[in-house]
N, CA, C and O atoms as CSV, one atom per row, in Angstrom:
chain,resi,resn,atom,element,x,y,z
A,1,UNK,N,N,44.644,-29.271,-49.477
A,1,UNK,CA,C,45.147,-28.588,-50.634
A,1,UNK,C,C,44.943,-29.420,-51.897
A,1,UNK,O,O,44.531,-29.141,-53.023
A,2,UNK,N,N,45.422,-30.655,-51.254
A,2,UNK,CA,C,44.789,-31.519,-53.334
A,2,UNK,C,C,43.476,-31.046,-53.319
A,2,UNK,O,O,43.301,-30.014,-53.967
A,3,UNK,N,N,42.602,-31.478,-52.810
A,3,UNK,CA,C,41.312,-31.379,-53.223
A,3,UNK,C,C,40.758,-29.747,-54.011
A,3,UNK,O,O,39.888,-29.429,-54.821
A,4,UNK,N,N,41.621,-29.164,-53.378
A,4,UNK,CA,C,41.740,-27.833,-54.144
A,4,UNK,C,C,42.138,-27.635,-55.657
A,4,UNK,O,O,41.396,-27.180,-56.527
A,5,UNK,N,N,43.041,-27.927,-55.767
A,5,UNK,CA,C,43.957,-28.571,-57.072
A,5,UNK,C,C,42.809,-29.422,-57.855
A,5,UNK,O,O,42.267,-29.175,-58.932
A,6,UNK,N,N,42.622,-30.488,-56.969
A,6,UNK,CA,C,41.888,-31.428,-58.070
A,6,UNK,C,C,40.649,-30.582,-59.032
A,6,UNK,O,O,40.502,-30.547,-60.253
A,7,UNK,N,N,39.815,-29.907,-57.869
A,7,UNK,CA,C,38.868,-29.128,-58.547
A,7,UNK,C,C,39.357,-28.451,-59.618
A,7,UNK,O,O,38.744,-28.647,-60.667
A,8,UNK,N,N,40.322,-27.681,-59.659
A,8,UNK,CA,C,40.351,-26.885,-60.443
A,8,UNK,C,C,41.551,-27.347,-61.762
A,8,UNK,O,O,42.058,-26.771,-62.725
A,9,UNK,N,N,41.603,-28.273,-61.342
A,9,UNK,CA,C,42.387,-29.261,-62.523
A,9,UNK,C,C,41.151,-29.865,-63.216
A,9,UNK,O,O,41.608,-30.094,-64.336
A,10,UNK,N,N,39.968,-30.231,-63.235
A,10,UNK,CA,C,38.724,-30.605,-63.385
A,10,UNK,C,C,37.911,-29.313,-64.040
A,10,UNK,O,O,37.308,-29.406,-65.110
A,11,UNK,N,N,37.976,-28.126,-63.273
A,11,UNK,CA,C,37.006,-27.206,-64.018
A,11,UNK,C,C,37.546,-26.159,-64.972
A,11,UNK,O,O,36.836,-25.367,-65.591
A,12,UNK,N,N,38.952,-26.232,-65.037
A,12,UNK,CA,C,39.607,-25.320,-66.060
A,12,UNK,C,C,39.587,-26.463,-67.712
A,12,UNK,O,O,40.133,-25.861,-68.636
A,13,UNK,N,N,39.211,-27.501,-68.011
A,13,UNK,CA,C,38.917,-28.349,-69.113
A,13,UNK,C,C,37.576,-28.472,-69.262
A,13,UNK,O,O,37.131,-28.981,-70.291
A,14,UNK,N,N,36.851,-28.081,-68.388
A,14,UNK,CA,C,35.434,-27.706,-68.724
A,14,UNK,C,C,34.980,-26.907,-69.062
A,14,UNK,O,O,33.899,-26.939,-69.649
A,15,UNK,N,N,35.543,-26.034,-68.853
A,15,UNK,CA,C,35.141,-24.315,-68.489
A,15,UNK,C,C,35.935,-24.305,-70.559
A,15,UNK,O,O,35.285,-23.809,-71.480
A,16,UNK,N,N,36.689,-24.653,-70.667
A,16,UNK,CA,C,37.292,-24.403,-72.193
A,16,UNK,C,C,36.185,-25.497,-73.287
A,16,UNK,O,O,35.806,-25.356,-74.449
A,17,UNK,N,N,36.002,-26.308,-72.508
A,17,UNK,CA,C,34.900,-27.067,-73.605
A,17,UNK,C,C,33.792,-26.392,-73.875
A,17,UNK,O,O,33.243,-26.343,-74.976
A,18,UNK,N,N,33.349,-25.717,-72.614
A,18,UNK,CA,C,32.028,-25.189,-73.038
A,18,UNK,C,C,32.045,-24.000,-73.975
A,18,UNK,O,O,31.146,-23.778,-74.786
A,19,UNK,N,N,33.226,-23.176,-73.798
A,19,UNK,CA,C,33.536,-22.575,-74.814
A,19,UNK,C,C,33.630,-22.623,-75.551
A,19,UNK,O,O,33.217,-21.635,-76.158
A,20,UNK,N,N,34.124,-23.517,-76.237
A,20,UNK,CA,C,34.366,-23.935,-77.597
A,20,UNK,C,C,33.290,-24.863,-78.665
A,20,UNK,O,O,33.503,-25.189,-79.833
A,21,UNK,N,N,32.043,-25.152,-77.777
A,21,UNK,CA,C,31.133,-25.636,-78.268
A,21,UNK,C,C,30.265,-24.566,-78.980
A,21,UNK,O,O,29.772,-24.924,-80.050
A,22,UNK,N,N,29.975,-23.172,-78.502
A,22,UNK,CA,C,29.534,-22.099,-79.661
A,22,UNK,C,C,30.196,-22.028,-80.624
A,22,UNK,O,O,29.747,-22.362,-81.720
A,23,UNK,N,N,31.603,-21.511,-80.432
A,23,UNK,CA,C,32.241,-21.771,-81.693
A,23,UNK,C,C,32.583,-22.348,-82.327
A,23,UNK,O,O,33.333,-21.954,-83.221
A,24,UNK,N,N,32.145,-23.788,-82.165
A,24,UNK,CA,C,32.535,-24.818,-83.297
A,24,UNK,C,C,30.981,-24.774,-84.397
A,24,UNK,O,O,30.971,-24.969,-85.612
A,25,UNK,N,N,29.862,-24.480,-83.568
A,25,UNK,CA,C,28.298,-24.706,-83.875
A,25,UNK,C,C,28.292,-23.122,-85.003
A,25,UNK,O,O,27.663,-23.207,-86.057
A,26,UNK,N,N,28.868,-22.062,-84.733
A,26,UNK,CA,C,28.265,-20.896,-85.738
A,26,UNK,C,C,28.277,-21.854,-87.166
A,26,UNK,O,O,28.255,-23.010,-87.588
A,27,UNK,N,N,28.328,-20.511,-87.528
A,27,UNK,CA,C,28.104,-20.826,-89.024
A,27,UNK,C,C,29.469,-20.708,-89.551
A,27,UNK,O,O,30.327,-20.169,-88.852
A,28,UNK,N,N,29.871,-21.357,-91.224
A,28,UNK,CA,C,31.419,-21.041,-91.621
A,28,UNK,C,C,31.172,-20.114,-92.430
A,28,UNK,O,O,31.086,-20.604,-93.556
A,29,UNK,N,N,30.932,-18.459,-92.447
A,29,UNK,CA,C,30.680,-17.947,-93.504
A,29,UNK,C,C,31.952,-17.613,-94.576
A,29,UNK,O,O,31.884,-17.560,-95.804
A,30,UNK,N,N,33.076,-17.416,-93.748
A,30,UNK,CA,C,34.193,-17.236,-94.404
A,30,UNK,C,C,34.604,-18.147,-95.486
A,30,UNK,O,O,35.178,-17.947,-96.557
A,31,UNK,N,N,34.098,-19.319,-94.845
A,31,UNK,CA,C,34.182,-20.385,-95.911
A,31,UNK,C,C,33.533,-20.746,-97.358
A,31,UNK,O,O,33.911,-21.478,-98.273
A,32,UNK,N,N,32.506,-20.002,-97.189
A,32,UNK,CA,C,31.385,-20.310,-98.141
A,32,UNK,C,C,30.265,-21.012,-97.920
A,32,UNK,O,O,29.515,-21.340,-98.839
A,33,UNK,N,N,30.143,-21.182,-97.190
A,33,UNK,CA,C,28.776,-22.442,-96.817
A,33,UNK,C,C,27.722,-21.387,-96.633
A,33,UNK,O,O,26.778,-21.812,-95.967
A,34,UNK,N,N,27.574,-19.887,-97.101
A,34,UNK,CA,C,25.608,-19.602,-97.013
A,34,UNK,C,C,25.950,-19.793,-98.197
A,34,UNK,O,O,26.999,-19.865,-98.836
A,35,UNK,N,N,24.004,-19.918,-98.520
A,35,UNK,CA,C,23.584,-19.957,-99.836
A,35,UNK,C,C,23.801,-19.703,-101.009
A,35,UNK,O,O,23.765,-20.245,-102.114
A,36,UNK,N,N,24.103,-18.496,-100.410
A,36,UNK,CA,C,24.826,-17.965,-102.260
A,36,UNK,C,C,25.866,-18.646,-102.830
A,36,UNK,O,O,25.842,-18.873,-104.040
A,37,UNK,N,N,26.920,-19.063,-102.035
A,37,UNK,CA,C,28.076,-19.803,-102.415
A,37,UNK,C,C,28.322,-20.972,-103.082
A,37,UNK,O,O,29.201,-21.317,-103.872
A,38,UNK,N,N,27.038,-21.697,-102.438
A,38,UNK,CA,C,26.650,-23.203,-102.370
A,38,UNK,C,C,26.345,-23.077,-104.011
A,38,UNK,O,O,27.048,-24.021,-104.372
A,39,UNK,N,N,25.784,-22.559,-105.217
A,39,UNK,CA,C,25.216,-22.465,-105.935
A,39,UNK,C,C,23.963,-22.648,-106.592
A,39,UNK,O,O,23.752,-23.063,-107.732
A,40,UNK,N,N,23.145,-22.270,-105.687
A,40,UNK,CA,C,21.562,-21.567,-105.262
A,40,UNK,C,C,21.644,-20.092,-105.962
A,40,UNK,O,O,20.705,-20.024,-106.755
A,41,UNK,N,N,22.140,-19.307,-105.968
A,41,UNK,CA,C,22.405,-18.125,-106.379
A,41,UNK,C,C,23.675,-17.509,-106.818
A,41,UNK,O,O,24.746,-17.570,-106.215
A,42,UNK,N,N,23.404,-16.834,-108.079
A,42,UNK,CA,C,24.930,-15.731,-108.352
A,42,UNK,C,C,25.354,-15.114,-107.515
A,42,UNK,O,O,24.486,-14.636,-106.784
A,43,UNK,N,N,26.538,-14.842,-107.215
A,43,UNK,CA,C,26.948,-14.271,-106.032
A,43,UNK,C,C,27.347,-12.938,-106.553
A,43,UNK,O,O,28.203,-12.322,-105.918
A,44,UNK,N,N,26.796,-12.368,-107.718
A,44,UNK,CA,C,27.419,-11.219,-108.717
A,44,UNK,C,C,26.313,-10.537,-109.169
A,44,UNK,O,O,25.246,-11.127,-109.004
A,45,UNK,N,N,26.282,-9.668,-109.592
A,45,UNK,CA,C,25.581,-8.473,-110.286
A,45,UNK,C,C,25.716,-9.023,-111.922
A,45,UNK,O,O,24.733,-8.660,-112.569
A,46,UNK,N,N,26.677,-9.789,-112.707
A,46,UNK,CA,C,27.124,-10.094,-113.920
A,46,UNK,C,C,26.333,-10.301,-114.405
A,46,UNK,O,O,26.084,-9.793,-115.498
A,47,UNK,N,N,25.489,-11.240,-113.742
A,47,UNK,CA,C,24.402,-11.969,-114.713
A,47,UNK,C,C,23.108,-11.572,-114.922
A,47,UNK,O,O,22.489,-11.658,-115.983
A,48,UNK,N,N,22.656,-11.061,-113.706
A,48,UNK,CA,C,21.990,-10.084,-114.242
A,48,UNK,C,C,21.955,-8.643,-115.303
A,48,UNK,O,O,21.069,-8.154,-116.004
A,49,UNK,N,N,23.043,-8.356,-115.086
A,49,UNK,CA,C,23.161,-6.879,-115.614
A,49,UNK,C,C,23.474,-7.303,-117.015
A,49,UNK,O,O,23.360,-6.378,-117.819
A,50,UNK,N,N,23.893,-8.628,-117.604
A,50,UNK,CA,C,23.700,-8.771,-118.977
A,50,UNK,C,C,22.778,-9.902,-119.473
A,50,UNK,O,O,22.935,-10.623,-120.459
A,51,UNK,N,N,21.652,-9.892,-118.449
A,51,UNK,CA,C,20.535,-10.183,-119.119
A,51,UNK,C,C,19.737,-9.151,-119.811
A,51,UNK,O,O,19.328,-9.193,-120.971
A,52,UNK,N,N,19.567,-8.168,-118.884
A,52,UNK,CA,C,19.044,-6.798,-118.894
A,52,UNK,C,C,19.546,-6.563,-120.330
A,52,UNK,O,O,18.846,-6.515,-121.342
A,53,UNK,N,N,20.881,-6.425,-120.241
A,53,UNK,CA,C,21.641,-6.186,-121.895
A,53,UNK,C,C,21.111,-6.497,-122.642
A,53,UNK,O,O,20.399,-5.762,-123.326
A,54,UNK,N,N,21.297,-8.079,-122.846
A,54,UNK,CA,C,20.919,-8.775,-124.116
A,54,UNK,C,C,19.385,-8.302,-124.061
A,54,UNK,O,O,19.246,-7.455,-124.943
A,55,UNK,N,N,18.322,-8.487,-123.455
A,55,UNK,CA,C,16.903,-8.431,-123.626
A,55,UNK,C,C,16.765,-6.938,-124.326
A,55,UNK,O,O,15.780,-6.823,-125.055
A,56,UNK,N,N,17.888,-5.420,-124.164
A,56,UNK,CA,C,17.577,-4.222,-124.609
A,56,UNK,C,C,18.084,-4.169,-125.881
A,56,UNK,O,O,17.874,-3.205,-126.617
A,57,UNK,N,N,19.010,-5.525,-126.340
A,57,UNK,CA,C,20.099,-5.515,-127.450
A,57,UNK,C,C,18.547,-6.282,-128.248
A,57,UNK,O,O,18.069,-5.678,-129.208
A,58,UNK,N,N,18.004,-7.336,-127.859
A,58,UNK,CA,C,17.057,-7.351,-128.857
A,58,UNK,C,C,16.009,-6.743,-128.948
A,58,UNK,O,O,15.623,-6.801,-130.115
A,59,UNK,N,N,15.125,-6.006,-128.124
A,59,UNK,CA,C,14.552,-4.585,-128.398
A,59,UNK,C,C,15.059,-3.949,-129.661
A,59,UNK,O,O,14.398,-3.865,-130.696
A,60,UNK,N,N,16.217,-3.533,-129.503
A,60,UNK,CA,C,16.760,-2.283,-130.557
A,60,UNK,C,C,16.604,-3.057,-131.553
A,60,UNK,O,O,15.766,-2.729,-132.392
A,61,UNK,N,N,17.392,-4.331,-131.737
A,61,UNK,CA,C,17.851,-4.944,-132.942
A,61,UNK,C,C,15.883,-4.896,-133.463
A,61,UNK,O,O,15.760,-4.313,-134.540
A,62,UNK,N,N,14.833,-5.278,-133.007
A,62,UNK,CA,C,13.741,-5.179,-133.452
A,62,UNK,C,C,13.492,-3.761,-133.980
A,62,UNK,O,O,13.277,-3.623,-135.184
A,63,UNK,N,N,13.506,-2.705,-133.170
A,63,UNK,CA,C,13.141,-1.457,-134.191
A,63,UNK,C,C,14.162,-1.082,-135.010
A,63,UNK,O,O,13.956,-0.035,-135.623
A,64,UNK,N,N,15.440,-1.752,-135.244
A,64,UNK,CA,C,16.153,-1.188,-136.595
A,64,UNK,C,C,15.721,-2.216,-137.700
A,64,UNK,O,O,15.738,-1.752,-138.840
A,65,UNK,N,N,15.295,-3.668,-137.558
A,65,UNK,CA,C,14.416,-3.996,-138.546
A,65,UNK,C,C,13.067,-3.903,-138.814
A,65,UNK,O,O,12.523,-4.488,-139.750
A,66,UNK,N,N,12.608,-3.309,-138.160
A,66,UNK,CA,C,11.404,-2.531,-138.578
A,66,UNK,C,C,11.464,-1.295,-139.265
A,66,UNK,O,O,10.489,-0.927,-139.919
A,67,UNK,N,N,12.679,-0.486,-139.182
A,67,UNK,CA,C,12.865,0.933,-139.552
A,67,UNK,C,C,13.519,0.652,-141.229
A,67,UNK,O,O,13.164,1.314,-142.205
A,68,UNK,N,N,14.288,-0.204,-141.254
A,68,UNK,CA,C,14.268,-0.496,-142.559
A,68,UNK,C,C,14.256,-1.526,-143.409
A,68,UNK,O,O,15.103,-1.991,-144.172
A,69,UNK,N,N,12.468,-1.978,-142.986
A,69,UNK,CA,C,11.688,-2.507,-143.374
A,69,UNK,C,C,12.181,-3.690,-143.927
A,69,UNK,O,O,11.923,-3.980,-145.095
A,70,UNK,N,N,13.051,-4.600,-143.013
A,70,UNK,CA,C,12.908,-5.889,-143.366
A,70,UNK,C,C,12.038,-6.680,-142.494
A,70,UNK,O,O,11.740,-7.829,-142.819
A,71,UNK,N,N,11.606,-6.150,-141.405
A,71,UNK,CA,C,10.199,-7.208,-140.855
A,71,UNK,C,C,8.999,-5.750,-140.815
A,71,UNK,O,O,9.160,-4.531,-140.875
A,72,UNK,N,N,7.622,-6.779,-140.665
A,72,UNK,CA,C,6.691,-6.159,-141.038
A,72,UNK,C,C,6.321,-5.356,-139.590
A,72,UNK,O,O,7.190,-5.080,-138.762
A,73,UNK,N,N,5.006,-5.055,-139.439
A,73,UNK,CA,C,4.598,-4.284,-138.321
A,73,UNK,C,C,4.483,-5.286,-137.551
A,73,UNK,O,O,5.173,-5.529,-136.561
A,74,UNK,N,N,3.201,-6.184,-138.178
A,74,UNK,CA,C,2.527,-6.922,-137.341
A,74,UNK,C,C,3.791,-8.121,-136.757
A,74,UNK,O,O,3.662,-8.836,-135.763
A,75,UNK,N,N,4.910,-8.085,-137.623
A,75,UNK,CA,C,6.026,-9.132,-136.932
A,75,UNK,C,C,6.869,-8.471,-135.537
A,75,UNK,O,O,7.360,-9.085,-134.589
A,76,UNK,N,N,6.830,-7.041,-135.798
A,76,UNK,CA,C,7.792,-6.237,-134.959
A,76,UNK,C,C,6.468,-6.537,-133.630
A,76,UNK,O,O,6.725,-6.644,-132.430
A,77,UNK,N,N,5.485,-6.597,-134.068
A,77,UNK,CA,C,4.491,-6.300,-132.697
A,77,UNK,C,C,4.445,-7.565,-132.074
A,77,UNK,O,O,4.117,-7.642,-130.890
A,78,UNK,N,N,4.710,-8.477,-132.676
A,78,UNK,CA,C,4.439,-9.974,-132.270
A,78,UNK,C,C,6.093,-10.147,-131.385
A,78,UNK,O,O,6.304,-10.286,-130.180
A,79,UNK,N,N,6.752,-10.093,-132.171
A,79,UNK,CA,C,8.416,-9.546,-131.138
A,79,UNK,C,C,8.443,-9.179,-130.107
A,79,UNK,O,O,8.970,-9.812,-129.192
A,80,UNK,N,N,7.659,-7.612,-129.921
A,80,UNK,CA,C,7.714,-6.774,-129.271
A,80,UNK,C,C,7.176,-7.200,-127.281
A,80,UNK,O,O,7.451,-6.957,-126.106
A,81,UNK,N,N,5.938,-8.246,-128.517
A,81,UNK,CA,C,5.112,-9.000,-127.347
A,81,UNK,C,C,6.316,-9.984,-126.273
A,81,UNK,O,O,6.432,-10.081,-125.051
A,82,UNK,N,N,7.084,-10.608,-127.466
A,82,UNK,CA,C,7.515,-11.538,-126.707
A,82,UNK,C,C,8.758,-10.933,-125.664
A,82,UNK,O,O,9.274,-11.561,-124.740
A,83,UNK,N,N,9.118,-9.338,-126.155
A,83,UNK,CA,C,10.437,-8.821,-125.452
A,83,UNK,C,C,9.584,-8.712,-124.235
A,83,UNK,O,O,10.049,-9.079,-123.156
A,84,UNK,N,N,8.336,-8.222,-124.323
A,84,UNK,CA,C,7.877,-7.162,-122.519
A,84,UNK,C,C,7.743,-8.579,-122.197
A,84,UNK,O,O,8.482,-8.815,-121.242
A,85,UNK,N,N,7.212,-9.470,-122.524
A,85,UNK,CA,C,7.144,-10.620,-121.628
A,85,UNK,C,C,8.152,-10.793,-121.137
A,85,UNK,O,O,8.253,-10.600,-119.925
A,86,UNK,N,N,9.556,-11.334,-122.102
A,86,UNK,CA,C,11.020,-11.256,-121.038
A,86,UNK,C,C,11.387,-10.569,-120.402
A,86,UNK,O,O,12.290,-10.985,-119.676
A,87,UNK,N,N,10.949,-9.039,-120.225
A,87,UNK,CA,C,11.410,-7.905,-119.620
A,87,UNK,C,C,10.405,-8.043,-117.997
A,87,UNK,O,O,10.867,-7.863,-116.870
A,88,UNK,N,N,8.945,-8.410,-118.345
A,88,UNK,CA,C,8.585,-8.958,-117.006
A,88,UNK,C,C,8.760,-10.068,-116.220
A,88,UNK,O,O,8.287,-10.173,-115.088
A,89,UNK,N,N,9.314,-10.764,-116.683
A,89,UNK,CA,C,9.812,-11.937,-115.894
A,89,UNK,C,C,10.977,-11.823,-115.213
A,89,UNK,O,O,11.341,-12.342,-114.158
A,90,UNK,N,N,11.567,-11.000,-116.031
A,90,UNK,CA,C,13.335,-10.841,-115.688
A,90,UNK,C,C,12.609,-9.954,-114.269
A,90,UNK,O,O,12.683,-10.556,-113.197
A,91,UNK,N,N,12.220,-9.163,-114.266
A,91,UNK,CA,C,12.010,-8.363,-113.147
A,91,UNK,C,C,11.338,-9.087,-112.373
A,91,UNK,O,O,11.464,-8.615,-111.243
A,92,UNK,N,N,10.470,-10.280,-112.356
A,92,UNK,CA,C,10.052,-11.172,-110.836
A,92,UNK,C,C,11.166,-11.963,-110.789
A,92,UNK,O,O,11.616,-12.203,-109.669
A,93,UNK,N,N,11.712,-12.420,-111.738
A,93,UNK,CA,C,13.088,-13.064,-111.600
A,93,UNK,C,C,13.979,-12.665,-110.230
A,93,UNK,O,O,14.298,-13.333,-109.246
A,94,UNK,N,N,14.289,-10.970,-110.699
A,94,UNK,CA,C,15.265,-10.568,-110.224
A,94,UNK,C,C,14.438,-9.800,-108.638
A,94,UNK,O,O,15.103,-9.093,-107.881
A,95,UNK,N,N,13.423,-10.011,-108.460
A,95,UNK,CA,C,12.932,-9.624,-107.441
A,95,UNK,C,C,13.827,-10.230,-106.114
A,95,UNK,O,O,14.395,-9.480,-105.320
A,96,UNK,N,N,13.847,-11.596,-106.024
A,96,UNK,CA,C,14.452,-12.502,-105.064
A,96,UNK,C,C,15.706,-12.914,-105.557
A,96,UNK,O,O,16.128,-14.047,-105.327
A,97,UNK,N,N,16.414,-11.987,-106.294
A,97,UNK,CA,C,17.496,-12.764,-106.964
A,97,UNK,C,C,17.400,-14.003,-107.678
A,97,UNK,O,O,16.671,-14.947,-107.376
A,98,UNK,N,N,18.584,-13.894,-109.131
A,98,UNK,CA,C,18.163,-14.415,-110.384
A,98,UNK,C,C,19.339,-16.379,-109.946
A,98,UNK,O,O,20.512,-16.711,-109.772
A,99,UNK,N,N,18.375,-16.835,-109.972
A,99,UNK,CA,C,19.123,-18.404,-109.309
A,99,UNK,C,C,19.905,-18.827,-110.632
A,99,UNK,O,O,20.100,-18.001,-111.524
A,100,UNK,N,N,20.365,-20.208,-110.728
A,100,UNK,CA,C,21.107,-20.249,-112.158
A,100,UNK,C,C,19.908,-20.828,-112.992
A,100,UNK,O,O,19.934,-20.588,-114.199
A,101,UNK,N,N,18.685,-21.683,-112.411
A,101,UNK,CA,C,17.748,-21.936,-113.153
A,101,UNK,C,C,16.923,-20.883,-113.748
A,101,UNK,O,O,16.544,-21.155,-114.887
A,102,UNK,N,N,16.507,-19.644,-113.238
A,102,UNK,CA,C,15.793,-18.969,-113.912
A,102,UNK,C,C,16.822,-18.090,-114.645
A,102,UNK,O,O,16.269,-17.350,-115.459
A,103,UNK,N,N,18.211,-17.954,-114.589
A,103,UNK,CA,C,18.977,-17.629,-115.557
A,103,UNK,C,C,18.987,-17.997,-117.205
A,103,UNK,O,O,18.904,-17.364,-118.257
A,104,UNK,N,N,19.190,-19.859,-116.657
A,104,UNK,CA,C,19.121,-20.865,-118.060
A,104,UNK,C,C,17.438,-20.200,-118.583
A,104,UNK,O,O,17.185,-19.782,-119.713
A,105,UNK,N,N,16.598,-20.253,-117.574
A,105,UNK,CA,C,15.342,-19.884,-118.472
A,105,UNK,C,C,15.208,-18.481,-119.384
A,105,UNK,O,O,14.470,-18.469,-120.369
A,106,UNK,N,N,15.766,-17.626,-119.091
A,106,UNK,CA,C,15.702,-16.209,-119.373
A,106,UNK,C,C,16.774,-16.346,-120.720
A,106,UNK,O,O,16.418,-15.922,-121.819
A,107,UNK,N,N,17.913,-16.883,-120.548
A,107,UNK,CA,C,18.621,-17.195,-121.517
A,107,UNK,C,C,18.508,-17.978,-122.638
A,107,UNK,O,O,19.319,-18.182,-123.541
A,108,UNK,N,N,17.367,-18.401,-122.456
A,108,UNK,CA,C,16.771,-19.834,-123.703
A,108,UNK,C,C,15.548,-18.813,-124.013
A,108,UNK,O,O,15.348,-18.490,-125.184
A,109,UNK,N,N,14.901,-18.409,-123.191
A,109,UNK,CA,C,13.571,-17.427,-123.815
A,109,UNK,C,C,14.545,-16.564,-124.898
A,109,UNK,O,O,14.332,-16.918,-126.057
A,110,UNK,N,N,15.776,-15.292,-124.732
A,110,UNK,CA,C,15.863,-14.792,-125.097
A,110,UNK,C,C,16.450,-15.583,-126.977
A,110,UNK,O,O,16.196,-15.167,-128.107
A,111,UNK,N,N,17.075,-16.517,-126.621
A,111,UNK,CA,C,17.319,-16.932,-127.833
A,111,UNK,C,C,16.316,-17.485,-128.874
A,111,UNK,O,O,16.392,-17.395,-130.099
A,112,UNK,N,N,15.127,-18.220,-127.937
A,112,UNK,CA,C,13.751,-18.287,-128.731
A,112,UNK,C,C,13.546,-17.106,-129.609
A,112,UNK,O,O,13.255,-17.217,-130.800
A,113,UNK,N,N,13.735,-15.753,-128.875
A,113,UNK,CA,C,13.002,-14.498,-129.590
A,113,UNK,C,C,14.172,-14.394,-130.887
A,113,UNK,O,O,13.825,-14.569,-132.055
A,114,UNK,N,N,15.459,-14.115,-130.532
A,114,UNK,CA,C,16.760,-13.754,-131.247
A,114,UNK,C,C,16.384,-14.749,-132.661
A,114,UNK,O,O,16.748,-14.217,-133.709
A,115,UNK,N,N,15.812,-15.900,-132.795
A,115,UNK,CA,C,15.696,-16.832,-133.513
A,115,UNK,C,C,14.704,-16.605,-134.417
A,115,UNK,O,O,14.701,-16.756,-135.638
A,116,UNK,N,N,13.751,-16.174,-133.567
A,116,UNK,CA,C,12.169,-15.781,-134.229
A,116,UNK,C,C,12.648,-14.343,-134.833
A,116,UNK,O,O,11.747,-13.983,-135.589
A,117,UNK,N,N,13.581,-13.475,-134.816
A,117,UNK,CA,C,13.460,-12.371,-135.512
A,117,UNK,C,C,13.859,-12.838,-136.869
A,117,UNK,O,O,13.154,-12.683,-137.866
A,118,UNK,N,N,15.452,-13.631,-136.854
A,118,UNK,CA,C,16.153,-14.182,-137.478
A,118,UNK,C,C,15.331,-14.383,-139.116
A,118,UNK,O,O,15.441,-13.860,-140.225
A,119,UNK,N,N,14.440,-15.506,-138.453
A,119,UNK,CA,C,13.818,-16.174,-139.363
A,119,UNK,C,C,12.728,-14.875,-140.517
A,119,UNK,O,O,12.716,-14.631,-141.724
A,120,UNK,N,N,11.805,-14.239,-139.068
A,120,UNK,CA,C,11.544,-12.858,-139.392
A,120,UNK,C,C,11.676,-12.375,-141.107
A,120,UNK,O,O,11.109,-12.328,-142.199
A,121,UNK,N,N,13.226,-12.001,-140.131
A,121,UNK,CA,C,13.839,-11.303,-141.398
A,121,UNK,C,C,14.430,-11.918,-142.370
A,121,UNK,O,O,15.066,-11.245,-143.181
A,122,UNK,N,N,14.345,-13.422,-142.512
A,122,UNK,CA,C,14.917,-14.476,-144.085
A,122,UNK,C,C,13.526,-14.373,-144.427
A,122,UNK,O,O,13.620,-14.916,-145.528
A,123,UNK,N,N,12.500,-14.136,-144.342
A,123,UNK,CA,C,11.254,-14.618,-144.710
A,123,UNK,C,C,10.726,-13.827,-145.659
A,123,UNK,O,O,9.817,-14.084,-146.447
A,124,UNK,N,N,11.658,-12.384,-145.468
A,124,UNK,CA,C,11.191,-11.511,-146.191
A,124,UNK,C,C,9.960,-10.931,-146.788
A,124,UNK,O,O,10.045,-9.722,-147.002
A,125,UNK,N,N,9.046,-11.391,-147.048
A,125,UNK,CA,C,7.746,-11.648,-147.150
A,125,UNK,C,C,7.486,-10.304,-148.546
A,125,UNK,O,O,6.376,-9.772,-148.585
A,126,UNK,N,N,8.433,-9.926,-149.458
A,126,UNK,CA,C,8.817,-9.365,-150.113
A,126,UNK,C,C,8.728,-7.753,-150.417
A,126,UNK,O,O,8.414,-7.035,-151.366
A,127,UNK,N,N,9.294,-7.561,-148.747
A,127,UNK,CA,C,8.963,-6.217,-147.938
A,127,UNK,C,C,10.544,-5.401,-148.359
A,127,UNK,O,O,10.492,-4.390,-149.058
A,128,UNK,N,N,11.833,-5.908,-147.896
A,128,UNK,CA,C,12.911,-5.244,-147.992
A,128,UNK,C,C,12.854,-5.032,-149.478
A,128,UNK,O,O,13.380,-3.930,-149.632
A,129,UNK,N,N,12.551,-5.428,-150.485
A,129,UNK,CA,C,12.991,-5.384,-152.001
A,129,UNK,C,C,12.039,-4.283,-152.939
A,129,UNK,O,O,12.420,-3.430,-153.740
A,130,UNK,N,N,10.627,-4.665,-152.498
A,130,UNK,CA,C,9.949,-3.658,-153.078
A,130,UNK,C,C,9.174,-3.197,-152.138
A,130,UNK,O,O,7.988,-3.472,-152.321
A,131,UNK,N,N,9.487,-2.390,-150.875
A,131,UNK,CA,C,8.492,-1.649,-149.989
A,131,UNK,C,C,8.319,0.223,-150.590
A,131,UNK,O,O,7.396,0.977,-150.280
A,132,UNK,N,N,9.348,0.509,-151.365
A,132,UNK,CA,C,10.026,1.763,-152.157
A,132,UNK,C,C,8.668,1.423,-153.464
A,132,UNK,O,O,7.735,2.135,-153.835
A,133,UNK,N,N,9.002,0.339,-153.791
A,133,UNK,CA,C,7.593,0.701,-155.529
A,133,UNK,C,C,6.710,0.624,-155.288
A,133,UNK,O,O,6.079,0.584,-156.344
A,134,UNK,N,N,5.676,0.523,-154.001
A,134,UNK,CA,C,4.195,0.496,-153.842
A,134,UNK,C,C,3.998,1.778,-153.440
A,134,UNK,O,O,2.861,2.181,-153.194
């Protein structure tokens, strides 16, 4: 009868180890440890969806200074160039999801452009004042 006992005093601490060796090995997702969490990626729709914004906010803001004629054509077209460029990138960007680096990039392009209208329109090129007397 010990020897009976012994065995199974022996294989009921085995039999629980081996068990517990899958579940110590998964993964912690609850925890946060995939990728997205780690900060490799937004874990949100936010940042994208107001990139998209801002890139359509300077679109417009370009054809309402073109419409009353404080930048020229050829400036609105040179703009225009630089929006579809951000507008195609944002979309390979966002193909694989937008990481925080190609965020910072999309976010520094867009202020490049926001800057270049800016100036644009101080430059005047003496279009808003007398485009009415020619």
């Amino acid at each position: 009868m010990k020897p009976l006992n012994l065995s199974l005093a022996l294989s009921v601490p085995l039999a629980l180890a081996l068990t517990a060796a899958p579940a110590m090995a998964a993964p912690d997702y609850h925890r946060g440890n995939d990728s997205y969490a780690q900060g490799k990626h937004y874990s949100g729709f936010g940042q994208a969806t107001n990139l998209r914004k801002d890139i359509r906010q300077l679109d417009n803001r370009i054809d309402r200074a073109m419409a009353s004629h404080r930048i020229s054509y050829r400036e609105a077209a040179s703009l225009r160039r630089d929006v579809n460029s951000l507008e195609r990138q944002f979309a390979q960007f966002s193909r694989g999801g937008i990481t925080r680096y190609e965020a910072r990039t999309l976010e520094a392009r867009i202020a490049s452009v926001e800057r270049k209208l800016v100036r644009e329109i101080r430059d005047d090129n003496g279009k808003s004042r007398n485009w009415q007397r020619r």
